[in-house]
C-alpha positions in Angstrom: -3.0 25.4 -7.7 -3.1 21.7 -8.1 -6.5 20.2 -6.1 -8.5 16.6 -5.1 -12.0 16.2 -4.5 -13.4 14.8 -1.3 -14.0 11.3 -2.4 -17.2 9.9 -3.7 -18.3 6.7 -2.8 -19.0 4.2 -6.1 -19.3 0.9 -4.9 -18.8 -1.2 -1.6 -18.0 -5.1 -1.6 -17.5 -7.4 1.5 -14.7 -9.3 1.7 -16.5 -12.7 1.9 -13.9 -14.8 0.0 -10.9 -16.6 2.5 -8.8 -13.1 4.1 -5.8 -15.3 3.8 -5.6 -14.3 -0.1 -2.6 -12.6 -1.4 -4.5 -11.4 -4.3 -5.6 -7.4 -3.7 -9.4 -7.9 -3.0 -10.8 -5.0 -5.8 -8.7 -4.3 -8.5 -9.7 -0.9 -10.8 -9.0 0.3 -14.7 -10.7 2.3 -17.2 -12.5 1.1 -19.8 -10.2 2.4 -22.9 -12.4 3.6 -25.7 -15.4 5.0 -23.7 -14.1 9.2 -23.5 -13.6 8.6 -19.8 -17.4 7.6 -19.1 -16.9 4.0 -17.6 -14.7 2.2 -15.5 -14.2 -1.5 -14.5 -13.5 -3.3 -11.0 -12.3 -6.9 -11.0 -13.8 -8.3 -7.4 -12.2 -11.6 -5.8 -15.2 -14.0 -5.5 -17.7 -11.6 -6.8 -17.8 -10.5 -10.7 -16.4 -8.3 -13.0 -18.5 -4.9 -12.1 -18.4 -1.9 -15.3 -19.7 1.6 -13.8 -20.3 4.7 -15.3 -18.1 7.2 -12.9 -20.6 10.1 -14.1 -23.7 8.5 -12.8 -22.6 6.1 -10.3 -24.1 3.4 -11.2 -23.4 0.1 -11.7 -23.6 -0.5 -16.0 -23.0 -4.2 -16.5 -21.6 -7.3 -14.4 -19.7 -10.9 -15.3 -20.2 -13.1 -12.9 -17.6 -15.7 -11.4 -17.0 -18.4 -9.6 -16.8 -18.3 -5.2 -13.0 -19.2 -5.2 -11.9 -17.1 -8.5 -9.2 -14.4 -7.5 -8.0 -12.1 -10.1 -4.0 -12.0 -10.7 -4.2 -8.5 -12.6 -6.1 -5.6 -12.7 -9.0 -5.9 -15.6 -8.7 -4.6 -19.2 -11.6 -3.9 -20.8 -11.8 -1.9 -24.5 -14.4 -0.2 -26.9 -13.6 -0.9 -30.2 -14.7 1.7 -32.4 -17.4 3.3 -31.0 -20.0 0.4 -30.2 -20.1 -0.5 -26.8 -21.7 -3.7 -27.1 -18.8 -4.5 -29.1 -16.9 -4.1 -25.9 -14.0 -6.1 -24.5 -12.8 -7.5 -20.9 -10.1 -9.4 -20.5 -8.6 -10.2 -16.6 -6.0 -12.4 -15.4 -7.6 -15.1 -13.2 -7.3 -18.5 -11.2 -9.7 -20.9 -10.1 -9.6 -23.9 -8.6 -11.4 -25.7 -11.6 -9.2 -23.3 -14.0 -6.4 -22.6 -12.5 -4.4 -19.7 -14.3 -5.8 -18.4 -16.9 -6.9 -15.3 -18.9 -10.6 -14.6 -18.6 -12.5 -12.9 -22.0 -15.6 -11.7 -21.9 -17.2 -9.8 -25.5 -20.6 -7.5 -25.1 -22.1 -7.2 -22.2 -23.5 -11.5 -22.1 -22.0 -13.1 -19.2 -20.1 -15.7 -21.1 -16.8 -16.0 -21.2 -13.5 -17.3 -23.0 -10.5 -19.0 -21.4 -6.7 -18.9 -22.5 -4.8 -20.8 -19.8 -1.1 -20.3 -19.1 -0.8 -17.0 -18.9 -2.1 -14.8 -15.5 -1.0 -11.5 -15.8 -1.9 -9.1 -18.1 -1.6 -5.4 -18.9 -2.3 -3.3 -22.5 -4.8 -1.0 -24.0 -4.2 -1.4 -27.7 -6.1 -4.0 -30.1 -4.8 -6.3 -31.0 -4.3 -6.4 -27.4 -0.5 -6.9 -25.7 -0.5 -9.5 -23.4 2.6 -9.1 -20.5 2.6 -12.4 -18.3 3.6 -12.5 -14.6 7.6 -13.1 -15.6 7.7 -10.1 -18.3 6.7 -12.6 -21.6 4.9 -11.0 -24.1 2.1 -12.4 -26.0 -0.1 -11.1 -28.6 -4.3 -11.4 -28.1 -5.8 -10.8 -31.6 -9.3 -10.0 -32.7 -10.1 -14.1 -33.1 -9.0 -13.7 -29.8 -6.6 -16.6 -30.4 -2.9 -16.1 -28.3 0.5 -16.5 -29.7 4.0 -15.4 -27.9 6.2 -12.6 -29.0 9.0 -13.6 -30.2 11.6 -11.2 -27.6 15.4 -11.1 -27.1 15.7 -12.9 -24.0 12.7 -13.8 -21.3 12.8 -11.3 -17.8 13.3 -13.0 -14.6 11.7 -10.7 -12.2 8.2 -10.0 -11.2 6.3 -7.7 -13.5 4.9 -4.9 -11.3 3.6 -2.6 -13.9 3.7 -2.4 -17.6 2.0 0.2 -20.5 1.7 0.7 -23.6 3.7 3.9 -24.9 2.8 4.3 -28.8 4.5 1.3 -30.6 6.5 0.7 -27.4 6.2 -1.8 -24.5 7.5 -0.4 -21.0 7.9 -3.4 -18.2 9.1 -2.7 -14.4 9.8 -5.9 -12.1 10.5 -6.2 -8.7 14.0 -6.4 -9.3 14.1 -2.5 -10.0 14.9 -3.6 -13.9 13.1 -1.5 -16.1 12.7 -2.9 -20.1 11.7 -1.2 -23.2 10.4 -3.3 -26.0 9.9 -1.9 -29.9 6.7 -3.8 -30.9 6.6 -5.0 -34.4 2.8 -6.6 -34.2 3.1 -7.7 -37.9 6.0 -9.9 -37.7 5.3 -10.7 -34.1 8.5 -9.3 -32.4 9.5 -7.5 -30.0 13.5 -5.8 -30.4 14.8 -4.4 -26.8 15.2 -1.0 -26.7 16.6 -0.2 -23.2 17.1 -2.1 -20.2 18.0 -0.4 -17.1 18.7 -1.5 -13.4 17.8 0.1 -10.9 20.3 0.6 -7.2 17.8 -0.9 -5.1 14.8 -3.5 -6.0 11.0 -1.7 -6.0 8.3 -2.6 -4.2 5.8 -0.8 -5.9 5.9 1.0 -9.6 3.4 2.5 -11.8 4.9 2.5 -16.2 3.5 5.1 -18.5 5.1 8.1 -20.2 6.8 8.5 -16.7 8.0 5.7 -14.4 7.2 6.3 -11.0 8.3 3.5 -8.2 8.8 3.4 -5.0 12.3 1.2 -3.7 13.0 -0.9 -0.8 14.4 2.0 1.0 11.0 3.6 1.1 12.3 6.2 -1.8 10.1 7.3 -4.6 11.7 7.9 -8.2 10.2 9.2 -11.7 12.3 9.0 -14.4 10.8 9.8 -18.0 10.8 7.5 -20.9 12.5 9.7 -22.7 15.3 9.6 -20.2 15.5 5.5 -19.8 16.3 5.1 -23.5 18.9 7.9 -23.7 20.0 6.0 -20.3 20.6 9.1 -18.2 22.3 8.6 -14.7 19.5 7.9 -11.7 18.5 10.4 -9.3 18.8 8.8 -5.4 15.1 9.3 -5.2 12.9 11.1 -2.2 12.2 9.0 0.8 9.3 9.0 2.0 8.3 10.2 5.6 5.8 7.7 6.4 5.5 4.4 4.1 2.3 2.6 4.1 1.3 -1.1 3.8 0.6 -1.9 1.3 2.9 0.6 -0.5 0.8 2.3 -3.7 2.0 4.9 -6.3 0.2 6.0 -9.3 1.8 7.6 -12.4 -0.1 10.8 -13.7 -0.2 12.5 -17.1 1.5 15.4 -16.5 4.9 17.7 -18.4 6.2 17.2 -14.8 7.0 14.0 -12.8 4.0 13.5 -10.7 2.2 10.7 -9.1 -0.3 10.0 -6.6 1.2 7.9 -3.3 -0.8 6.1 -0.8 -0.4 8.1 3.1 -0.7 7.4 6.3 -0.1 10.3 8.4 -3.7 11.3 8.9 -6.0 8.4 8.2 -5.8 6.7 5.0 -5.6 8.5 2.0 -4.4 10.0 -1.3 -1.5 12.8 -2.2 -0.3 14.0 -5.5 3.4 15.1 -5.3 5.7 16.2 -7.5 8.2 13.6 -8.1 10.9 15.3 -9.5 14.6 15.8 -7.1 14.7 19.4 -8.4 11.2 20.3 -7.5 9.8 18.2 -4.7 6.7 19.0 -2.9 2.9 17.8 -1.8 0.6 19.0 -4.0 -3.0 18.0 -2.7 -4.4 15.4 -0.4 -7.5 13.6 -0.2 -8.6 11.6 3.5 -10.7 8.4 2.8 -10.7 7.7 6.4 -9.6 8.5 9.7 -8.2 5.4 10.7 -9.0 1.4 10.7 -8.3 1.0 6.9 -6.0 1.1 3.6 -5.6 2.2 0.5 -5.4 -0.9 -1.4 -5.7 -0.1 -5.3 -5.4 3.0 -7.3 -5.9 3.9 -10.9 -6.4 6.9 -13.8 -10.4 6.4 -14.4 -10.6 8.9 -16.7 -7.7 11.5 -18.3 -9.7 14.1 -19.4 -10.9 15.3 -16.9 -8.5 13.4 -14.9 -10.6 11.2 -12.8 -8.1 8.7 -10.0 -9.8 5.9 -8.4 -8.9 4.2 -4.8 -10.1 1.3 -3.1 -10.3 1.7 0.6 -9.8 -1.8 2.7 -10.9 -2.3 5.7 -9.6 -5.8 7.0 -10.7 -8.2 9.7 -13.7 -11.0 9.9 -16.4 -8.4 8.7 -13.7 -6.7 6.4 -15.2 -4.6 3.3 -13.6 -2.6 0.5 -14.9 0.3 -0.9 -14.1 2.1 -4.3 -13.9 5.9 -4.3 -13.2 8.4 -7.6 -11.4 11.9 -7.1 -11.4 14.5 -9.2 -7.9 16.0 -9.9 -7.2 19.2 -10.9 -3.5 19.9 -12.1 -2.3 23.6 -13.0 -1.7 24.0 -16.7 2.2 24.7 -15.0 4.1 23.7 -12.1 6.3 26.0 -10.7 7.3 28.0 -7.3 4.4 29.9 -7.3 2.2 27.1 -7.1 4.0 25.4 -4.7 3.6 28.1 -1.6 2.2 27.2 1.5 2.8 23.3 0.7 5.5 23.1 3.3 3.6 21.2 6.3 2.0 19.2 3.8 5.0 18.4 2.2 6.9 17.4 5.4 4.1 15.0 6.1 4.5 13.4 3.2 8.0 13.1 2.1 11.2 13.4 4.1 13.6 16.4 2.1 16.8 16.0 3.8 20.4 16.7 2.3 22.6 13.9 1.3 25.3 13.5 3.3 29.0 15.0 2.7 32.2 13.5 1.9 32.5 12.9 5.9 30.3 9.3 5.0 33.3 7.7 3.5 35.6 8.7 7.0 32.8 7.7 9.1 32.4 4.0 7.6 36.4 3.8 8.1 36.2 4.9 11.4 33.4 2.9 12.6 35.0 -0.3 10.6 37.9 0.3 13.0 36.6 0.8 15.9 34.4 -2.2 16.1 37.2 -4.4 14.2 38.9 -3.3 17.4 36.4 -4.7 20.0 35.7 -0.7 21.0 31.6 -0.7 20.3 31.6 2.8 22.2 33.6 4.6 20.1 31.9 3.5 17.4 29.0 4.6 18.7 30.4 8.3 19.8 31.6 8.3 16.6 28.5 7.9 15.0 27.0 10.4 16.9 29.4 12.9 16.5 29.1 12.5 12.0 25.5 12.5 12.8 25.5 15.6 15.0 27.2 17.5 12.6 25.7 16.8 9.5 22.4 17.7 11.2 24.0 21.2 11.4 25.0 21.4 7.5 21.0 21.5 7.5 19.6 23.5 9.8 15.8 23.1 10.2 15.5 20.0 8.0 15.7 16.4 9.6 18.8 14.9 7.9 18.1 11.7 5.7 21.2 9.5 6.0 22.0 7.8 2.7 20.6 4.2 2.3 24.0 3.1 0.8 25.4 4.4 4.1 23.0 2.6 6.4 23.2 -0.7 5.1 27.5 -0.8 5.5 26.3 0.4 9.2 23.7 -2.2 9.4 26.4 -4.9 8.4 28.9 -3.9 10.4 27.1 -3.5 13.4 25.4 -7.4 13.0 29.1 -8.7 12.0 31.3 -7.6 14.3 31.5 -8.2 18.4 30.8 -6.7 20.6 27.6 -4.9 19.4 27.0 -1.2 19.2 23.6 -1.2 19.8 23.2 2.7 20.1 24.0 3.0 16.2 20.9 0.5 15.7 18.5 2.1 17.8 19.4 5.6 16.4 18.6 4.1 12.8 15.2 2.6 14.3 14.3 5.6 15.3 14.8 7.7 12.6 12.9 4.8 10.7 15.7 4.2 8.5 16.3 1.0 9.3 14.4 -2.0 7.1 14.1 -5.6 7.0 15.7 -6.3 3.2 19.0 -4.5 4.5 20.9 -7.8 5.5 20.3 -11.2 3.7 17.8 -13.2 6.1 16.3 -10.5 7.3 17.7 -7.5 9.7 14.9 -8.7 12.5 16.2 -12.2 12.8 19.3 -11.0 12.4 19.0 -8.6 15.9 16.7 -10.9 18.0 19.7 -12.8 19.4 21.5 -9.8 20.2 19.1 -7.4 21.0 15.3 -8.1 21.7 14.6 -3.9 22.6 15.7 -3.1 19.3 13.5 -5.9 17.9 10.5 -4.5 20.0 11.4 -1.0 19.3 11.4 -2.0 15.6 8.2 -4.0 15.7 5.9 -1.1 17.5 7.3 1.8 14.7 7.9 0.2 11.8 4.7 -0.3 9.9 6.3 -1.3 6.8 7.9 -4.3 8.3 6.8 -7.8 6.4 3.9 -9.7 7.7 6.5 -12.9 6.6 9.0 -11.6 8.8 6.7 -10.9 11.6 5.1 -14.4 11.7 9.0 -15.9 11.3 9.7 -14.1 14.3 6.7 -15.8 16.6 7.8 -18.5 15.2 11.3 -18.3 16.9 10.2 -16.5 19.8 6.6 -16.0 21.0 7.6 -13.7 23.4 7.5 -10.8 20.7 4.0 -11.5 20.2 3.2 -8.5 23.0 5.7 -6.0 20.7 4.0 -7.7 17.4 0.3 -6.4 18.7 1.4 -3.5 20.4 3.0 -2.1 17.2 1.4 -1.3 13.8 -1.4 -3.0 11.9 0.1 -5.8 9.8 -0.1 -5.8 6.2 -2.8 -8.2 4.8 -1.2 -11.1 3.6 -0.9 -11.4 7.5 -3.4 -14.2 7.5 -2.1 -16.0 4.6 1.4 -15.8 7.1 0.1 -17.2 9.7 -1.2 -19.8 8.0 2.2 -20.9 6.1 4.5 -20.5 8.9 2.6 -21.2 12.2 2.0 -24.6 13.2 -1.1 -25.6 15.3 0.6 -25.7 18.7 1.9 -22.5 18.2 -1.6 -21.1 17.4 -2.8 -22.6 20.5 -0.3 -20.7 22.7 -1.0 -17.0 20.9 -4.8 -17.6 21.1 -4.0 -18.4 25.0 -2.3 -15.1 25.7 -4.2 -12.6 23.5 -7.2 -14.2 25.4 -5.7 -13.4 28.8 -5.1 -9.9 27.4 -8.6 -9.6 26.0 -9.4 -10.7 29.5 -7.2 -8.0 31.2 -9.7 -5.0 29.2 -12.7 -6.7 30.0 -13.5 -4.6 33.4 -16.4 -2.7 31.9 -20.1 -3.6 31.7 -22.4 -3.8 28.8 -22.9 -0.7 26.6 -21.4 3.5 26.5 -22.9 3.9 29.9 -19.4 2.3 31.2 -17.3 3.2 28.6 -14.7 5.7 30.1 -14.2 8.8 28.2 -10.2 8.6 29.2 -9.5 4.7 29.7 -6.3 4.8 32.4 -2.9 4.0 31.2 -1.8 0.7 30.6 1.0 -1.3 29.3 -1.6 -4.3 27.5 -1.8 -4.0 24.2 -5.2 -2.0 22.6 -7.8 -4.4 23.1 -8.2 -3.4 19.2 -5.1 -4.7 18.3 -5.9 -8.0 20.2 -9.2 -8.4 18.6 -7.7 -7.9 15.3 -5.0 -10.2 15.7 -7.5 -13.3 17.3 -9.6 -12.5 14.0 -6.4 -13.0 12.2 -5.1 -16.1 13.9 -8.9 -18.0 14.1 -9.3 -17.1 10.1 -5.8 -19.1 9.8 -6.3 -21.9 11.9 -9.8 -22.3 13.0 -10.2 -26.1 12.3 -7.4 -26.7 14.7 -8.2 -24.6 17.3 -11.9 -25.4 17.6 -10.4 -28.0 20.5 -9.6 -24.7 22.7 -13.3 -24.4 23.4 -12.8 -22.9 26.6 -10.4 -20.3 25.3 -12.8 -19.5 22.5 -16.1 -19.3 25.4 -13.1 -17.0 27.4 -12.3 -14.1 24.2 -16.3 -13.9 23.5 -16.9 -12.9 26.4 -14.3 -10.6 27.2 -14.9 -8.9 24.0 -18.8 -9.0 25.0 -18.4 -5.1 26.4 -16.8 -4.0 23.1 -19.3 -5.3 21.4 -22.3 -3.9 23.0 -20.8 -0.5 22.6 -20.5 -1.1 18.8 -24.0 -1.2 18.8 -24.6 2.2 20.8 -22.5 3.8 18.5 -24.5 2.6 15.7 -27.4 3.8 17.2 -26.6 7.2 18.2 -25.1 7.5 14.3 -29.1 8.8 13.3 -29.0 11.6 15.5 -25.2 12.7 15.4 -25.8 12.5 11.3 -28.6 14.8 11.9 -27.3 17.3 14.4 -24.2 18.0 11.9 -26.5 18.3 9.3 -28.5 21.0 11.0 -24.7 22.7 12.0 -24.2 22.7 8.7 -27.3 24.3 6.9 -27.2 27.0 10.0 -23.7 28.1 9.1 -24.6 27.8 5.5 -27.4 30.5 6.6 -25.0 32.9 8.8 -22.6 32.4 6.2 -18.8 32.7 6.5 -15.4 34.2 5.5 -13.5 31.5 6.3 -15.5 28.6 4.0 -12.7 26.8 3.4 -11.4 26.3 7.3 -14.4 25.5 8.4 -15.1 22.8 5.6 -12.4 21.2 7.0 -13.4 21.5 10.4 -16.6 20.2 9.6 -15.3 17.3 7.7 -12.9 16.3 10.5 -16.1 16.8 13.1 -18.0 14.3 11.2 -15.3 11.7 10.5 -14.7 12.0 14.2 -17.8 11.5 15.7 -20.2 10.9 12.8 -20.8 8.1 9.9 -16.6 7.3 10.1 -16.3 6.5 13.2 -19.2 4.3 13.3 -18.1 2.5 9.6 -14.7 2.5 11.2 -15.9 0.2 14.6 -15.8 -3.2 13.4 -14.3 -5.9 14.7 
């Protein structure tokens, strides 16, 4: 059976530098070269940081600048077998640098600069350098940089690239995936393959196996071996509940498999089988119940395999920490291994049929039906295909092509009048996403239907922050739906402060002070705190806290002149506060009753060990050291 450790804490670094930042905050990769001993962590704002994953400690640091922020995860290579002879190389910008690539050689704190290139991926030497548009460049041991000479230059965003022997494997946002023949001595580079995928990616992860998840929410892995004999695309799995950001890891394995990013029970980690004939959820590792996201991962170590994840937890006091898991894979993956992996499975990914022929008949029908001003029997008619392709599969939620629900999508938003019922179903079946009209599906809706756009805001937590933010722009009035609904993703900040102008800021600090005001009916400390809080349709004071951290990290200098609304959200967070503090106090006690649970059980002993492990990990994420880490505003 395949299995992942609990995770172990390495390293925890507060996010001191501007939250606004695009760039991920910690950024992991092994160090190639050292037999899976050591690992590196490229920290916005902080350093370069080498660990040794064995011993958990902290082996050498490179120090950098306050407003450095690292454009690529680092590289850093043992040549030979000296480490002193080590190298680190990290795509970087400053503001007295700009772009550039960062070297550093030994373990001195000094360091080399290339500019014009800052993005980089490899572990050869002479090292291959991939820039941010897919250009190749070559890094030799004078450490001097010269371009490969390659057929044409790629257009996309790189979001991945390896090294596969003597071959170089690119993916870009575009869902184009290239495959480059190196010839180092002539410096060249002949294309191999070059494949496009149906729908653009959000997030991929090259190696041996591509794994990469689209802008439908669908995870594919196609093999190397199968890009360059270009065999036909499989439609992908979709996944049940996406997360923001979106993170998939490719794993060395003779079967597709990856490691995906969840959501459905705290933040965490699940290795799944990737391939369409053999889908499941394999193993699952919880970082946290709740308040945080799984920003980064990476393969620290192949042998044993070692994965490494950086937790994130965001907001004014916001902190990332770095975890490593141990993986254990069976030497083969088949049925057997697969049993009892069901729930899991369903958690994870969504296994529905594709639909029948009947698609084609129902896109005619509805085209007709709405061309003919009759939005009702388009909608029955929708209902009626639905209905009955949910029998074809009895016990498993139907999934209804993507290809399907974007002619649906475009029809509905096109024609008059509007059949909203064929919308909502799609919202609620979370199958409906922002890139499936040009300008975005939510702007699209808002004149014609602000319940779907609410509806939409509150379940979709993979809806961009850039189209949130465009939407208080247009409307304030969704600002109730926007914090009632799920966390945004992080480059929320940097959002807000592109696209909201100061008057606007003044107006949402007004009314998620009145709501902060609206909670603030308790006095000081847990003594007041209700164990059940009433019912309510405000938005969790939570939410509003988060979102005034948000809005004040984007546009503090202009809203210093709201004085009065700034006096009016302390204090109506004051309460909240105070009962922070409790909880941090009573974490000595609760730490020590569950530790005495624990060695009195270990005493009694047990036939169930492996139930009531669980148990007693949920127990203390719930009311133990979690839940106190996880209370910050």
């Amino acid at each position: 059976m395949a299995s992942i450790s609990s995770p172990t804490q390495l390293a925890t670094f507060q996010n001191a530098q501007a939250s606004s930042s695009r760039l991920p905050h910690v950024q992991l990769a092994p160090v190639h070269g050292s037999r899976g001993r050591l690992a590196v962590a490229a920290v916005n704002a902080d350093g370069v940081w080498t660990y040794d994953i064995k011993t958990l400690r902290p082996t050498a640091t490179y120090t950098v600048p306050p407003s450095t922020g690292f454009t690529s995860a680092p590289l850093s290579f043992i040549p030979g077998d000296d480490d002193e002879a080590r190298v680190t190389v990290v795509g970087a910008t400053s503001e007295k640098e700009g772009g550039a690539i960062w070297i550093w050689v030994g373990e001195e704190d000094k360091r080399s600069v290339k500019a014009g290139v800052v993005a980089i991926h490899g572990c050869m030497w002479p090292l291959l350098v991939v820039g941010g548009t897919g250009a190749l460049f070559l890094l030799d041991a004078e450490l001097q940089l010269s371009a490969l000479t390659t057929p044409k230059p790629k257009a996309g965003k790189v979001l991945s690239s390896a090294l596969v022997g003597s071959r170089a494997v690119i993916v870009d946002d575009r869902g184009k995936i290239t495959v480059y023949a190196l010839d180092l001595e002539a410096g060249s580079a002949s294309l191999l393959a070059e494949v496009t995928a149906a729908s653009s990616y959000l997030a991929a992860s090259a190696g041996e196996v591509i794994a990469a998840i689209d802008s439908n929410h669908r995870l594919h892995a196609r093999k190397l071996s199968e890009i360059l004999e270009n065999a036909d695309e499989s439609p992908g799995i979709a996944i049940a509940n996406p997360t923001t950001p979106l993170g998939v890891l490719s794993l060395p394995y003779e079967r597709p498999l990856a490691a995906l990013t969840t959501s459905h029970d705290g933040a965490g980690v699940t290795i799944v089988s990737a391939s369409a004939d053999l889908p499941a959820a394999l193993a699952t590792s919880h970082l946290s119940t709740g308040g945080s996201q799984v920003t980064n991962l990476a393969v620290l170590s192949t042998f044993p395999l070692v994965l490494g994840a950086v937790q994130t937890h965001a907001g004014t006091n916001g902190r990332s920490i770095i975890h490593t898991m141990d993986v254990t894979l069976p030497p083969r993956l088949g049925l057997a291994q697969l049993l009892g992996s069901a729930t899991a499975t369903a958690d994870v990914l969504r296994l529905g049929h594709q639909a029948s022929g009947g698609a084609d008949k129902l896109l005619d029908a509805v085209s007709s039906a709405l061309k003919a001003g009759e939005a009702a029997r388009a909608e029955n008619t929708f209902t009626t295909w639905l209905e009955d392709e949910e029998k074809r599969a009895p016990g498993r939620r139907f999934v209804i092509p993507e290809s399907v629900a974007r002619r649906l999508v475009d029809m509905v938003l096109v024609n008059k009048p509007y059949a909203g019922k064929i919308i909502h179903t799609l919202i609620d079946r979370r199958q409906l996403h922002e890139d499936m009209r040009e300008g975005g599906v939510v702007t699209a809706l808002l004149p014609l239907d602000r319940l779907a756009v609410s509806r939409l805001l509150r379940k979709n937590p993979a809806l961009p922050a850039r189209s949130v933010v465009a939407l208080l722009v247009v409307d304030d009035k969704v600002l109730e739906s926007v914090v009632s609904g799920p966390a945004p993703d992080p480059s929320y900040r940097a959002e807000l402060k592109r696209q909201l102008n100061a008057d606007a800021a003044c107006r949402m600090l007004v009314q998620l002070t009145a709501w902060a005001e609206a909670h603030a009916t308790r006095d000081d400390g847990l003594g007041s705190w209700l164990e059940k809080q009433p019912k309510s349709s405000l938005p969790p004071l939570t939410a509003v806290v988060a979102h005034a951290s948000a809005l004040l990290d984007a546009h503090l200098p202009s809203l210093l002149e709201k004085e009065d609304e700034l006096t009016r959200l302390s204090e109506a967070i004051a309460p909240v506060i105070a009962a922070q503090t409790d909880y941090r106090r009573l974490r000595a006690p609760i730490d020590a009753t569950l530790r005495a649970h624990a060695a009195k059980k270990e005493e009694a002993g047990t036939d169930n060990r492996r139930r009531q492990y669980k148990q007693d990990k949920m127990a203390d994420e719930a009311f133990g050291k979690w839940r106190v880490e996880d209370f910050v505003f």
